[in-house]
C-alpha positions in Angstrom: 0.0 0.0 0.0 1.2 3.6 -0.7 1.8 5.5 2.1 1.0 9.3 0.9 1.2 11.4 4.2 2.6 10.6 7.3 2.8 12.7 10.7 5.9 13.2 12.9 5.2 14.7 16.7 8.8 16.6 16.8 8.4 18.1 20.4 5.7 20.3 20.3 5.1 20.8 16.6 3.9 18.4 14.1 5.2 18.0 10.7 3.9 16.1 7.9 5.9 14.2 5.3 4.6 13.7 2.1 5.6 10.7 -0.2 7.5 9.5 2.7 8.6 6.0 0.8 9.9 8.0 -2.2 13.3 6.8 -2.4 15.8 9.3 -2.1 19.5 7.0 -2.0 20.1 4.7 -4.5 22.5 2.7 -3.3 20.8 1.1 -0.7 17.0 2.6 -1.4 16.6 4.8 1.6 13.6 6.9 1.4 12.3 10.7 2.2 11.3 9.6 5.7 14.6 7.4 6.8 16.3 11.0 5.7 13.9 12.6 8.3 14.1 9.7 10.9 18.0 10.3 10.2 18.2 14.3 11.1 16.1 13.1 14.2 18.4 10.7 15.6 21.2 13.6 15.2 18.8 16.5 16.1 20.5 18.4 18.9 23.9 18.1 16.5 22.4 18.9 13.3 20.2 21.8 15.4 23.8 23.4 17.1 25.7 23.3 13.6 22.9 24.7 12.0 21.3 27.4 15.2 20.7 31.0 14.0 22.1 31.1 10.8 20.9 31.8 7.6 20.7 28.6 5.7 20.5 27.7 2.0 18.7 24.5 1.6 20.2 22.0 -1.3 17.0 20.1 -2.6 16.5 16.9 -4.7 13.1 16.7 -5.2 13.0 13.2 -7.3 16.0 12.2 -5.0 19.9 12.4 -5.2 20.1 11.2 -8.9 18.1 13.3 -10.3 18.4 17.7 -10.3 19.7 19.6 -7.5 17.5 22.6 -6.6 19.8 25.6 -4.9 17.0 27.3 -3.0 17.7 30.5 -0.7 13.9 32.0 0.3 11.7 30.2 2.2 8.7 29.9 0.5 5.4 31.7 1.0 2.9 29.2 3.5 5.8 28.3 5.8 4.1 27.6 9.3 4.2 30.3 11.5 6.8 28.9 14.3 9.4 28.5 11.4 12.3 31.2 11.7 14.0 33.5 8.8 16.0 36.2 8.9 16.9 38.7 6.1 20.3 38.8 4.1 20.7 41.5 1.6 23.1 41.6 -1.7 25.1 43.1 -3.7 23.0 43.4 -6.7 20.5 45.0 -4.0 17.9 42.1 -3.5 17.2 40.5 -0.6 16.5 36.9 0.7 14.2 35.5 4.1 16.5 32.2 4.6 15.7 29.4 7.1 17.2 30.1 10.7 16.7 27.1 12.5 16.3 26.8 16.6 14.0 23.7 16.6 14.4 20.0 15.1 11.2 20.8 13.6 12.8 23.4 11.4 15.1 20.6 10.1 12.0 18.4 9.6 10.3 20.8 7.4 12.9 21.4 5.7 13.2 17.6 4.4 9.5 17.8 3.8 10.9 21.0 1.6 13.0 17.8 -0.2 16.2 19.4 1.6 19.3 17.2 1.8 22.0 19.2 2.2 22.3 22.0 4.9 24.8 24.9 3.7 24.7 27.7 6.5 26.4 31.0 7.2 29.3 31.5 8.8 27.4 34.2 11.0 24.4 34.3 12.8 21.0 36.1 13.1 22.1 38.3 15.8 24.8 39.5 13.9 24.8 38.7 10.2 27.5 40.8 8.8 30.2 39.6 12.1 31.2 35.9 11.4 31.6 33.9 14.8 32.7 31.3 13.0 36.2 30.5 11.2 36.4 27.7 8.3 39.6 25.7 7.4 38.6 24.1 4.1 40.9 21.3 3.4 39.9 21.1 -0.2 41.9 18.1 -2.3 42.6 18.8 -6.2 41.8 16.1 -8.5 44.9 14.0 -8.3 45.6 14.4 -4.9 44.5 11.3 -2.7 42.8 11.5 0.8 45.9 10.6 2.7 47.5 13.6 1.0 43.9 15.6 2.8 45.1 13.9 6.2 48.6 15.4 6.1 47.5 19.0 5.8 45.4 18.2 8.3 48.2 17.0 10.7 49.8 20.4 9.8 46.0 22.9 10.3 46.4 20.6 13.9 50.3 21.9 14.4 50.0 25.9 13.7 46.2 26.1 15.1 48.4 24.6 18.2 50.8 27.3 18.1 48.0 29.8 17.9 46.3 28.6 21.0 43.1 27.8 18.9 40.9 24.7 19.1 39.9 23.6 16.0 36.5 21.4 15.6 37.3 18.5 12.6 34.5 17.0 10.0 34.7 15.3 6.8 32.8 17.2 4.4 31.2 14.2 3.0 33.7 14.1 -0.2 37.6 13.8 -0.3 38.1 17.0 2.3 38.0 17.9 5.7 36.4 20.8 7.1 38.2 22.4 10.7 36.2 25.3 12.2 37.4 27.5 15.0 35.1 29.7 17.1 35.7 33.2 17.1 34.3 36.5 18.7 32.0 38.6 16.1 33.4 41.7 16.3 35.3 41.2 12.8 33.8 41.7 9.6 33.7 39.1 6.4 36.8 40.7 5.3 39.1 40.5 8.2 37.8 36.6 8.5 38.7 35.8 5.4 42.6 37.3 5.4 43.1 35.9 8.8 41.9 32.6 6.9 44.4 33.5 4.3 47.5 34.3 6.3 46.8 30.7 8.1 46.7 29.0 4.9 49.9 30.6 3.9 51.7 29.3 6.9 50.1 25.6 6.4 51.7 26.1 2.8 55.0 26.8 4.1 55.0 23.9 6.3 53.5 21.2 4.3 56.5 19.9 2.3 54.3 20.9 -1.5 51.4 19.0 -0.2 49.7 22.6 -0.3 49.3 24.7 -3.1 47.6 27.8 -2.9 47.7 29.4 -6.3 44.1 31.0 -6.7 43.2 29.6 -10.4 42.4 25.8 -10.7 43.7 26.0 -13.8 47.0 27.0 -12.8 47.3 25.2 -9.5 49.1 21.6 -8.9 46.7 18.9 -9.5 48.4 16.4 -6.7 47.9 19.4 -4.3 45.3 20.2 -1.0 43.8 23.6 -1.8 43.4 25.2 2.0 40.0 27.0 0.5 40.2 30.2 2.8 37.6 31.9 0.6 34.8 29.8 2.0 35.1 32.9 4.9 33.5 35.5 1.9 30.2 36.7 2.4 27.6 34.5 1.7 29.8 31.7 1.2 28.6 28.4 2.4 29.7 24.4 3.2 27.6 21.9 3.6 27.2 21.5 7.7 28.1 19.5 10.7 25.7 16.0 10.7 24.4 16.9 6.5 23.9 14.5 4.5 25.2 14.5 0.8 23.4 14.4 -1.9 25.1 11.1 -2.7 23.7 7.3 -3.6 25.3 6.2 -0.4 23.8 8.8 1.5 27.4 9.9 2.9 27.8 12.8 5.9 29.5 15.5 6.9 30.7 13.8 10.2 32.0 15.3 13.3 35.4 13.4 14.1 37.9 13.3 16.7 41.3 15.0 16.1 42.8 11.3 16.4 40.4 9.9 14.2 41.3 11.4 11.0 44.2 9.2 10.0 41.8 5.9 9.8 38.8 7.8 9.1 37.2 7.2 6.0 34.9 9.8 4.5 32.5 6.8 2.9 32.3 5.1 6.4 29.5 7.7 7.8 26.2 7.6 6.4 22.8 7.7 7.0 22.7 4.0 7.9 25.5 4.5 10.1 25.8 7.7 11.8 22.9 7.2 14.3 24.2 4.4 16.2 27.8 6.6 16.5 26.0 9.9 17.6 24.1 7.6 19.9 27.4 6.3 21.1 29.4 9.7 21.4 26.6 12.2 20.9 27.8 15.9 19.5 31.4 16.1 19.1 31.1 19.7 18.2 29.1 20.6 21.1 31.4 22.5 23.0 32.6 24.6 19.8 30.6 27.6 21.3 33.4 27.4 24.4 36.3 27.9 23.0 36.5 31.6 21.6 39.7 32.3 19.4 40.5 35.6 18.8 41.8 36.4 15.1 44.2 39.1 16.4 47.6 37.3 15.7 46.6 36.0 12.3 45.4 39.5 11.1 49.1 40.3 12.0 50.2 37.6 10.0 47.9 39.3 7.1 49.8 42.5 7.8 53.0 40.7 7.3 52.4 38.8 4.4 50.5 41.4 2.5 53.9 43.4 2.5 56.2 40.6 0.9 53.1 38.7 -1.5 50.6 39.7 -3.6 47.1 39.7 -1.2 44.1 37.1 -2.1 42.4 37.9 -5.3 39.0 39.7 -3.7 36.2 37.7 -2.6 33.6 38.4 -5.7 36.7 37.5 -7.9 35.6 34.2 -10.0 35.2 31.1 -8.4 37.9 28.7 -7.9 
């Protein structure tokens, strides 16, 4: 029998999931609602990677093999308790985007046919102040995922030095995400030179592992790309505890610093990341403790900014 509608009690709030047995993952046939039953089993993570910042929503409507729809508003007959808050652009338009503080948010989202979760680096409160800092480990197309777990042995080293904790995920590809907590008192700008000074001083350390030459085109296939751009303005990753928009389902997972050399990106999916957020619960959770302040790097900006040419500007062409 075909199921058309169900109803999920989410705390207080009910949302309904239409054509819950559409299947959404290929490879093993997971369906709309095992992608809802999914974000519930890692609600409090997904809700604290994802809490009071403007959020573009990546949706498959027919599932992961068929088109990805890049959507921004939230759409008129939202229910009421759902959250937005403006963002404003350059060409002078303006957007309402999804600011979640409830799991239900994340529900109705994957009623929405959401997958993928790509937030702001800043929050409600203070949209044009990052609080957050992204290190982007970002592979090139010959470079392997051992190559990814070097650099990331080196971010570890210099975000020692600095005194800053860093927070590690796999981004649900070849890469690793790191993100450090900062103060939001600096603007876009500031975030994403002290990203590129830090970059610069992984490069010098990583023994040509890192290349950080701005066009594709130009740069070392076999190298790690440390992506300090995805601090720009309305730049986004996909979040802590997303899922992919891949056959197998795969997630962005949370990992332990001592992890990453036996982690494997494809070993955390929906199938399996309940049962090892059940087991270890948020490893990001205390992200929101450890403030870093970008002080030192901006020096480093200073420095570097005398004796090289300065990152191309953030509305330069994509990477």
């Amino acid at each position: 029998m075909v199921v058309e509608r169900v109803e999920l009690e989410i705390g207080d709030r009910v949302v309904k999931i239409s054509n819950p047995d559409r299947i959404y993952f290929s490879a093993r046939g997971e369906t709309k609602l095992d992608l809802a039953q999914y974000y519930l089993s890692v609600s409090d993570g997904i809700v604290n990677a994802l809490h009071h910042r403007p959020c573009m929503l990546h949706r498959f409507p027919d599932g992961v093999d068929g088109d990805k729809v890049h959507q921004k508003r939230v759409p008129h007959g939202a229910p009421p308790w759902l959250q937005t808050v403006r963002v404003d652009f350059p060409s002078g338009r303006h957007a309402y985007e999804l600011c979640v503080d409830h799991p239900a948010d994340v529900i109705w989202a994957v009623q929405m046919s959401t997958v993928e979760f790509h937030p702001w680096n800043s929050r409600s409160e203070h949209v044009e102040q990052p609080d957050e800092w992204r290190i982007d480990l970002d592979p090139g197309p010959e470079a392997t995922y051992a190559d990814v777990q070097r650099v990331a042995g080196v971010t570890r080293e210099v975000l020692a030095e600095l005194g800053a904790t860093g927070f590690p995920k796999t981004s649900g590809s070849k890469g690793i995400h790191i993100y450090v907590r900062v103060a939001p008192v600096y603007g876009f700008a500031d975030v994403r030179r002290a990203a590129w000074a830090f970059a610069r001083e992984v490069e010098r350390r990583a023994d040509g592992l890192v290349d950080l030459t701005w066009w594709r085109k130009d740069r070392n296939p076999a190298s790690v790309f440390v992506d300090y751009n995805q601090n720009a303005r309305d730049h986004t990753v996909a979040c802590a505890y997303s899922v992919r928009g891949t056959p197998e389902g795969i997630v962005s997972a949370p990992v332990r610093w001592d992890e990453i050399d036996q982690a494997d990106p494809r070993d955390f999916t929906i199938a399996t990341m309940p049962a090892r957020y059940a087991e270890l619960g948020d490893l990001h959770a205390d992200l929101d403790d450890t403030i870093y302040s970008l002080d030192q790097l901006l020096q480093w900006a200073e420095r570097d900014e005398r004796d090289a040419e300065p990152p191309p500007a953030a509305d330069a062409p994509a990477t």
